[in-house]
C-alpha positions as CSV (number, residue, x, y, z in Angstrom):
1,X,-44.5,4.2,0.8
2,X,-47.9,5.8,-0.2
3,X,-50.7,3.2,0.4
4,X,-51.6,3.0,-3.0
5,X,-48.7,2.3,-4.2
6,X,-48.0,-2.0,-4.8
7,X,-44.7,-3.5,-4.7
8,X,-44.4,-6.2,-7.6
9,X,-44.4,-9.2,-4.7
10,X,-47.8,-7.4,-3.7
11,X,-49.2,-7.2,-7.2
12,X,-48.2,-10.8,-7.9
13,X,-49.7,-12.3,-4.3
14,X,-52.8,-10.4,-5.3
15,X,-53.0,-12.4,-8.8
16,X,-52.7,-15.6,-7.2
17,X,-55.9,-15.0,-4.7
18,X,-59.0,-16.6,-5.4
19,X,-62.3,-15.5,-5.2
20,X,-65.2,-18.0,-4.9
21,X,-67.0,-15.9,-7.5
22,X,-64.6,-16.7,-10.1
23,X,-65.3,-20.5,-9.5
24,X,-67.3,-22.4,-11.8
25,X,-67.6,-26.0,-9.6
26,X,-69.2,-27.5,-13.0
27,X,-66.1,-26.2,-15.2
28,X,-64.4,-29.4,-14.3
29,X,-67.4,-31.8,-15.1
30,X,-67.8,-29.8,-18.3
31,X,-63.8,-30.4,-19.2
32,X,-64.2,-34.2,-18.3
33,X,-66.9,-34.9,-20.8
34,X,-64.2,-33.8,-23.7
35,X,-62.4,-37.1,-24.9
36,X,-59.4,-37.3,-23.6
37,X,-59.6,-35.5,-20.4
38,X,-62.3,-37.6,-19.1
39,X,-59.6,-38.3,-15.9
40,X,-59.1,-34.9,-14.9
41,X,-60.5,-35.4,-11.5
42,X,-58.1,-38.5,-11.1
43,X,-54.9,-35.7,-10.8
44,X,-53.7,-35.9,-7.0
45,X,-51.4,-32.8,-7.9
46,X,-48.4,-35.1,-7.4
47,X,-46.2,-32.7,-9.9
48,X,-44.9,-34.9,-12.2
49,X,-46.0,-33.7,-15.1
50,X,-44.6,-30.0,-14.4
51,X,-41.5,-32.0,-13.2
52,X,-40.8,-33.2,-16.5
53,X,-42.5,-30.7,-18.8
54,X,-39.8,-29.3,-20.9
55,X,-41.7,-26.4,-21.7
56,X,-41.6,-25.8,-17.5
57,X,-37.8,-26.4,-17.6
58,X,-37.7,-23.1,-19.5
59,X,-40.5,-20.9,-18.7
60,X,-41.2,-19.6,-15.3
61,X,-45.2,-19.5,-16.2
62,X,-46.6,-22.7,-17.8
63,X,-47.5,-25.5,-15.4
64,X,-49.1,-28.2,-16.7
65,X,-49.8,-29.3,-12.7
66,X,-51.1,-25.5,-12.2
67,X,-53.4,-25.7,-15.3
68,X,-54.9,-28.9,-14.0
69,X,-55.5,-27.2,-10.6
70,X,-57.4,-24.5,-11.7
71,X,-59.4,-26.3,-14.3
72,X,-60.4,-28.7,-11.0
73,X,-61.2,-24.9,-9.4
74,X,-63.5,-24.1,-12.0
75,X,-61.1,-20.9,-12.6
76,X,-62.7,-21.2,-16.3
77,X,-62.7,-17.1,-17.3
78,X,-58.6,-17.2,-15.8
79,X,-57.7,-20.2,-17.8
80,X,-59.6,-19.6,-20.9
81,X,-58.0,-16.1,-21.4
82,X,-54.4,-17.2,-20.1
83,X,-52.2,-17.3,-23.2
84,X,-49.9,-20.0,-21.1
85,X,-52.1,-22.5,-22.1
86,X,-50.8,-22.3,-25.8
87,X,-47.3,-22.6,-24.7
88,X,-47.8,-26.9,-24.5
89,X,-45.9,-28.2,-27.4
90,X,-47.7,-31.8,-27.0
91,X,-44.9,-34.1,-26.8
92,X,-46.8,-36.2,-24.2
93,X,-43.9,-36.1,-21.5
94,X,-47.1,-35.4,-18.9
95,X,-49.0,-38.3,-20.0
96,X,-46.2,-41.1,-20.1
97,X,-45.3,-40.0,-16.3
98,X,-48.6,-39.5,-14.6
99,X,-49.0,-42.2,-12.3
100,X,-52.8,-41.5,-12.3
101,X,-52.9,-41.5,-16.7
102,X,-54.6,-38.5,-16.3
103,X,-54.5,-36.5,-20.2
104,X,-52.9,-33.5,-19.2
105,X,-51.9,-32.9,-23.2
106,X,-55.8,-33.8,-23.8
107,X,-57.0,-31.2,-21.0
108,X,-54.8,-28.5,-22.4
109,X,-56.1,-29.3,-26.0
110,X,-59.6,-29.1,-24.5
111,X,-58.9,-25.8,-22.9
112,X,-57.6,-24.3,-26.7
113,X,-60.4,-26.0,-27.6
114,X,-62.9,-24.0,-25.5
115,X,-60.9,-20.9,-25.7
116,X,-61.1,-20.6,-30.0
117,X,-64.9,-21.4,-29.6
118,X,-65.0,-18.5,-27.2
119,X,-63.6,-16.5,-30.0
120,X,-59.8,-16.0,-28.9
121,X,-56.6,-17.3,-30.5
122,X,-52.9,-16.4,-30.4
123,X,-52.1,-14.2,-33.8
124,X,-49.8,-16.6,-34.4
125,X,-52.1,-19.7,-35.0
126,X,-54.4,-17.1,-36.9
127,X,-51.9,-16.4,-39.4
128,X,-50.4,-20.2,-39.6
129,X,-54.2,-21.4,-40.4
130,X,-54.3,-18.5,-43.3
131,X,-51.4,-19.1,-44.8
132,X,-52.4,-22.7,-44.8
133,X,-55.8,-22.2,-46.3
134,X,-53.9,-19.7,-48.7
135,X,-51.1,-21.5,-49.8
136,X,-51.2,-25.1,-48.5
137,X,-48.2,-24.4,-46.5
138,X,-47.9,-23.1,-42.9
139,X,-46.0,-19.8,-43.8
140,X,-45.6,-18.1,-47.0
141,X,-42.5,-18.7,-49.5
142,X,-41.2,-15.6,-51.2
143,X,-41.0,-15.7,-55.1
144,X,-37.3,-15.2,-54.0
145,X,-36.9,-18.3,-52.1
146,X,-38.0,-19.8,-55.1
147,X,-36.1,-18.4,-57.3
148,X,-32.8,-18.9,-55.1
149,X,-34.4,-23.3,-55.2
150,X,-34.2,-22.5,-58.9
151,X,-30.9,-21.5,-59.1
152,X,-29.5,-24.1,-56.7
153,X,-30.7,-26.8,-58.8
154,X,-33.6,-27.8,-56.3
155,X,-36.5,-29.2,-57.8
156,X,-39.9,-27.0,-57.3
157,X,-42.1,-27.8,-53.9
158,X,-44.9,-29.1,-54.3
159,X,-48.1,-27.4,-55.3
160,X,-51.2,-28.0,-52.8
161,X,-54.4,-29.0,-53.3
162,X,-55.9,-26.0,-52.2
163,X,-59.6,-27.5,-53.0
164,X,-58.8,-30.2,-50.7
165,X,-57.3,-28.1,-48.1
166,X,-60.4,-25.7,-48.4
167,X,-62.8,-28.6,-47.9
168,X,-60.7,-30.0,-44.7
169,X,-61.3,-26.3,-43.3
170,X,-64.7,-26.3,-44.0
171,X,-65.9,-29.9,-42.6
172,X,-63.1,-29.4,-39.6
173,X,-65.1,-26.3,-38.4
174,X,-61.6,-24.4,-39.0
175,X,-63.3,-22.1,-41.8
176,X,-65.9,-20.6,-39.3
177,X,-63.5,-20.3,-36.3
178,X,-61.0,-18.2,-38.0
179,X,-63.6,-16.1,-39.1
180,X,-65.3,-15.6,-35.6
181,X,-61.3,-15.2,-34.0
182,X,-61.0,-12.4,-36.9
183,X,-64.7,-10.4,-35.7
């Protein structure tokens, strides 16, 4: 084998290594000032929370205990350009397990957080917040899908307050972010 060439158990080992320049030591003190993740340096790395993550019963990536870890690192660039962190579906599993009550749902928030003021977020959220601010609902629903309500007797959805909507947007900060996501 040519010395250049990697095998994928290389390539992956190599992933994994740490450099101390990619540590931020004040990334954790930073995360534990956010409400709700104020106990991040409480986590022992015990493994409950990945033990009964559902999301980690079903995808080989996400890691609620391996998020924590790195945020204690300081790995700030690796976790804030990681698109695992947007896998959590918040159901809280973490947080009613953790024998230390450390906010592992809160932490990840906190790291979506910092991530969409850095200017990055999933397509997918982009497009759900549009459509929102567009129509009121999270996706949009096809003149034909209302038609085929019509037709089946169902009585018409309801029609947003798109003023309201607007305004949440606006005072939320949500108006700006999508904007600097879009640039």
């Amino acid at each position: 084998m040519a010395e250049t060439e990697k095998t994928p158990e290389t390539k992956a080992s190599e992933k994994m290594v740490v450099k101390a320049s990619e540590m931020d030591p004040r990334f954790k003190y930073e995360i534990s000032k956010i409400p709700g993740a104020e106990k991040i340096m409480l986590c022992f790395q015990c493994g409950t929370c990945t033990a009964d993550c559902p999301i980690a019963r079903f995808d080989d990536f996400y890691r609620p205990r391996k998020l924590i870890r790195m945020t204690q690192l300081g790995l700030k660039d690796r976790l804030l350009s990681n698109d695992v962190i947007w896998l959590c579906s918040t159901c809280f599993t973490c947080i009613d397990h953790c024998p230390q009550d450390v906010g592992i749902a809160s932490i990840v928030r906190a790291l979506r957080n910092l991530t969409v003021e850095g200017g990055r977020m999933p397509l997918v959220y982009q497009e759900l917040a549009s459509n929102i601010l567009k129509t009121g609902y999270s996706y949009e629903i096809t003149e034909l899908r209302l038609k085929k309500r019509e037709e089946q007797g169902l009585p018409p959805l309801p029609k947003a307050n798109l003023e309201n909507v607007t305004k949440l947007f606006e005072i939320t900060g949500l108006s700006k972010m999508l904007e600097k996501v879009r640039t």
